[in-house]
N, C-alpha and C positions, 0 to 999 in steps of 0.2 A: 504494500500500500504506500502512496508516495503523493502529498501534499502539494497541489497546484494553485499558488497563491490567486487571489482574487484580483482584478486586473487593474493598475495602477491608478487608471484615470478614475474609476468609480469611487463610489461611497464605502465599499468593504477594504479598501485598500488596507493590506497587513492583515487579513484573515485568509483564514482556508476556503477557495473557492468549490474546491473539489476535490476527494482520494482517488481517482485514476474514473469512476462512475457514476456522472453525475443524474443520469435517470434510472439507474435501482439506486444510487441513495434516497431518492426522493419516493419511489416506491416503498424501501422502508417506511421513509417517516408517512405512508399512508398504512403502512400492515403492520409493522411492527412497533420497533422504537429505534430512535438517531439521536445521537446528541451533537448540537453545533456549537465551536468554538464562537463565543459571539463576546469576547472580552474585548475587543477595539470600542467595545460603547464605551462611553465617555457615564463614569458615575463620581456625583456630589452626595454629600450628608452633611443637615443641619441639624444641630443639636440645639438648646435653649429653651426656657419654658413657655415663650413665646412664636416659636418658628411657626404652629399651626395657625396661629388666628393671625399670625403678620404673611405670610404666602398667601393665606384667604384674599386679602387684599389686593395681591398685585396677579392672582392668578386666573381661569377663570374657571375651574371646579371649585366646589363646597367643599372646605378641606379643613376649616376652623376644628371640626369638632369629633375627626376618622378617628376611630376607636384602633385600639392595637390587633393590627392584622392585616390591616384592611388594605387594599391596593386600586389607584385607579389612576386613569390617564390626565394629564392638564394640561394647561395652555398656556404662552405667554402672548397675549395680543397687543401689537400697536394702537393710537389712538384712532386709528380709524377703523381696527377691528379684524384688521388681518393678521395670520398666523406669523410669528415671531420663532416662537420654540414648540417643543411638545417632547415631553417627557409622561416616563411610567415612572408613578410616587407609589413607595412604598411605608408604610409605620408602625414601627418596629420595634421594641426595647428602649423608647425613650429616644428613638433621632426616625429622622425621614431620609429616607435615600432618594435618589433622583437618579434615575439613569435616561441618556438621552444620543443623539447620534454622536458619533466619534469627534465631526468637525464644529459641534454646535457646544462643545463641554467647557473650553475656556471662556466663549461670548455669555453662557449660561452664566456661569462664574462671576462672569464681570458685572454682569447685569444685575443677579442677586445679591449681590456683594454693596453694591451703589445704591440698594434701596432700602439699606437695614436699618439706616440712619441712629435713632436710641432704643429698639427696638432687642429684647435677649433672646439673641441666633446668631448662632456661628455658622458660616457654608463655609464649608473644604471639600476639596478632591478626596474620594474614598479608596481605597486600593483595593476594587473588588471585580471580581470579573463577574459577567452573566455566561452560562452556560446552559442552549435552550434546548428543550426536551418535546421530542415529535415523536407521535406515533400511541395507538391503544395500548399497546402493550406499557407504555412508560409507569401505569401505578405498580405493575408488577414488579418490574425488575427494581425500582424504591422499596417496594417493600422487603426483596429477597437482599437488601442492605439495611433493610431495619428501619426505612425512611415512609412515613405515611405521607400521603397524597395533599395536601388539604381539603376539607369536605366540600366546598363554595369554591366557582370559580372567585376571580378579582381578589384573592384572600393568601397570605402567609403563614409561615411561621418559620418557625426558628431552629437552626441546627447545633447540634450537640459543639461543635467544635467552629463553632462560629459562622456570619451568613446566612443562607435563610433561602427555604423553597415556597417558589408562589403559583400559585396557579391562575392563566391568565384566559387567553381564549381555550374553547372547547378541542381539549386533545394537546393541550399545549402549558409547560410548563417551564417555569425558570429555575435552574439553581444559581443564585447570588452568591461565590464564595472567596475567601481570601486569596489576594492574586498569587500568592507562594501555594496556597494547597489547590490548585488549577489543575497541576497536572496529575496530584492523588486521588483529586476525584474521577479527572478522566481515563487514568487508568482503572478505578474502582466501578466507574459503570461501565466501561466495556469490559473490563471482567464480568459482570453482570450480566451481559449480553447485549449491550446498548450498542448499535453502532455509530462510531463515527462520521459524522456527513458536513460537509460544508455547507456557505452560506447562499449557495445557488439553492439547494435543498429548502433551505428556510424562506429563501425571496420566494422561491417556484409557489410555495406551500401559503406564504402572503397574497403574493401577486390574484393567486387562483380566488382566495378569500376578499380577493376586492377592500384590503385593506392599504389605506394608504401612510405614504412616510413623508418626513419631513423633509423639504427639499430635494426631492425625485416625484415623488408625486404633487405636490404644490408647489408655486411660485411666490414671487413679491404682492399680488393683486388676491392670494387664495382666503380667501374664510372662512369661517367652520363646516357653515351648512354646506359649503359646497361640496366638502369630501367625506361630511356625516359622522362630524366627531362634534354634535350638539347629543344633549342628553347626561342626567346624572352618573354616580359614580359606575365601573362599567366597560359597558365600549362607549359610551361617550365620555367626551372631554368639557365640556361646557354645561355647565349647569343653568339652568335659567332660572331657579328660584333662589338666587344667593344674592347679596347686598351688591355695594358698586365695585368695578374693579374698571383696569383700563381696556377700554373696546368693547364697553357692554352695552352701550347705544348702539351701534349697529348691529351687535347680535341680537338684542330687542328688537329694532328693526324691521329685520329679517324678519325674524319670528312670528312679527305680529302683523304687520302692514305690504311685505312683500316675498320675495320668493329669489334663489339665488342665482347669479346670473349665469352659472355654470353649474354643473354637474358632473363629480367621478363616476366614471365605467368600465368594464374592463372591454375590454378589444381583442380579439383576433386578427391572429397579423400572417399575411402570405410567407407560408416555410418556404417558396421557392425560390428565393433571392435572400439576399444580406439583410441581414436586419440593422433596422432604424435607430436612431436613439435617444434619448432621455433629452425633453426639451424641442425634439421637432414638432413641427406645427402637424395638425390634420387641416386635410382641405377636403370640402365638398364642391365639385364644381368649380374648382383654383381657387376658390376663396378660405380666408381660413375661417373655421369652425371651435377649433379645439389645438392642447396642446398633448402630447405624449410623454408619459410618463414611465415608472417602471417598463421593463422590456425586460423577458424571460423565456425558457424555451421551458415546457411543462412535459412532464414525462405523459400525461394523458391529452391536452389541451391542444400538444405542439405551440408554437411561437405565440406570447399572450402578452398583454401589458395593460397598464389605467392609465386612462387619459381624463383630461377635465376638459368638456365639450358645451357647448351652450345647451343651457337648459335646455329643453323642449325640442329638438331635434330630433326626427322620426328614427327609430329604429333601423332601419332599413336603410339609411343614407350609404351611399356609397363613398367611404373616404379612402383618403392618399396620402402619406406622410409628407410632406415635404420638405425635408434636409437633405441629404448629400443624396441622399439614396432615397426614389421613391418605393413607396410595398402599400400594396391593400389592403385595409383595414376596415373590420364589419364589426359596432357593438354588438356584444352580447345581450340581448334582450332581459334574460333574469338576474343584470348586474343594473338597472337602468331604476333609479331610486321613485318613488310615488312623488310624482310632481302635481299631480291634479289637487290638492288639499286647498282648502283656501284659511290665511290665519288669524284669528281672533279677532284681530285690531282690523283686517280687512272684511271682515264680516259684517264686523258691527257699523263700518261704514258702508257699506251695500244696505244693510237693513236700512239706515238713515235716510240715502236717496231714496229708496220704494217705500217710505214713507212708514216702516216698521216692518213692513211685510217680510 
């Protein structure tokens, strides 16, 4: 078996891309179990007796008052409401860790660091790797190490020798563990039976779940609702019944009087040529539409990726990348979010003009 790093120019830079088979590793993490090297995330921990109710503040999940265990995703939005950061918070033993993409971990830093002002919370860098766990089989081989599951997704706890396993999306788990015992554990689950897989394996297994990342799948202009990280703790990241924080006028906004101007989907993309890449435009018609985002080749799927496309654009559109290299691309219909809703605040202005009706 022999480790083919991740390609220099992406966002995994310095991980394992692949051990020599990158569609049965991915086959594992759908039948068995795989574990991916995923310590290039970039993790912080804030200690102090106030870190919860001062992040409440500047973040935009409800996070003042997370009991111990408990795990969910947040945001840092600018004043106008567009995505910043996005981190998975974890709390824990009296500190909250934060882990977030590799190249977003010093701007995190600086950012939280600049807003603590008199406020008792320390941020620092934490020396801890995430190592993520795919596949059914994963309660088993934890438990033939002694390690239980957590009963609730979005939920942790704590390991004998420090760090901590959480369990995040369905089928999917984190081990959080100290950067020196990294590689005791990963020899401890593939002795176990856990295979090794890179992080094609874990993009393939995202991509396919129509989940998006920070900065491959959105840009400078993205918002929340556009890639569907509104909603409490969870899969969403934004809360809408928490007090103020920055950029929660237009998530109110949104929410209540309009609708977002784009939409994540995921895409099928032509296996018979080169594939596209992160950031080409889609066109309909030579105009553009949408932009392209992740880009993966799926061991069931073949060549797939998320794009963020104007709302309401039919299904059925025919698009075309357009960067270097043009390829065909068809949304996937059951990745295409419920846009017909109408929201509160526009309702009750409809009611208005028809006079209540």
């Amino acid at each position: 078996m022999f480790a083919v790093p991740a390609p220099e120019s992406g966002p995994d830079a310095g991980a394992v891309w692949h051990y020599g088979d990158p569609l049965g590793e991915q086959r594992a993490a759908a039948s068995t179990a795989v574990v991916v090297d995923r310590s290039h995330r970039a993790v912080l921990q804030l200690t102090g007796a106030e870190r919860r109710s001062w992040l409440n503040t500047i973040s935009s999940q409800h996070v003042s008052d997370l009991p111990d265990g408990a795990v969910v995703q947040n945001l840092s939005l600018d004043v106008q409401g567009r995505v910043e950061d996005h981190w998975i918070q974890t709390q824990l033993d009296g500190r909250t860790v934060l882990d977030t993409e590799p190249w977003r971990g010093e701007a995190l830093l600086a950012f939280l660091r600049k807003m603590v002002f008199w406020a008792d919370v320390a941020i620092d860098p934490a020396d801890l790797a995430v190592l993520s766990l795919l596949g059914p089989a994963v309660p088993e081989a934890l438990d033939g190490l002694g390690i239980s599951t957590p009963a609730a997704p979005w939920s942790a706890a704590a390991l004998p020798d420090g760090g901590f396993l959480r369990a995040t999306y369905p089928g999917e788990y984190d081990l959080v563990v100290p950067r020196e015992a990294k590689d005791g554990w990963l020899a401890r689950l593939t002795g176990a039976g856990v295979q090794p897989a890179g992080v094609w394996a874990y993009e393939a297994h995202r991509v396919a779940a129509a989940r998006p990342r920070l900065g491959v799948d959105t840009d400078e202009r993205t918002i929340p609702h556009e890639v569907g990280w509104i909603g409490g703790p969870g899969v969403g990241a934004v809360h809408l019944d928490k007090g103020c924080y920055r950029g929660q006028e237009t998530v109110a906004r949104v929410h209540n009087l309009g609708k977002p101007p784009r939409m994540l989907v995921l895409v099928h993309l032509d296996g018979s040529v080169e594939r596209p890449s992160t950031g080409d435009p889609l066109l309909a018609g030579g105009r553009a539409v949408g932009r392209l985002g992740s880009v993966v080749d799926h061991v069931d799927e073949g060549p797939i990726g998320l794009a963020l496309v104007k709302r309401g654009i039919p299904v059925d559109t025919a698009l075309l990348t357009g960067g270097e290299i043009e390829v065909a691309a068809g949304i996937d219909p059951d990745s295409v979010p419920d846009t017909g809703g109408v929201g509160a605040g526009r309702l009750a202005v409809e009611k208005l003009r028809g006079g209540g009706r």
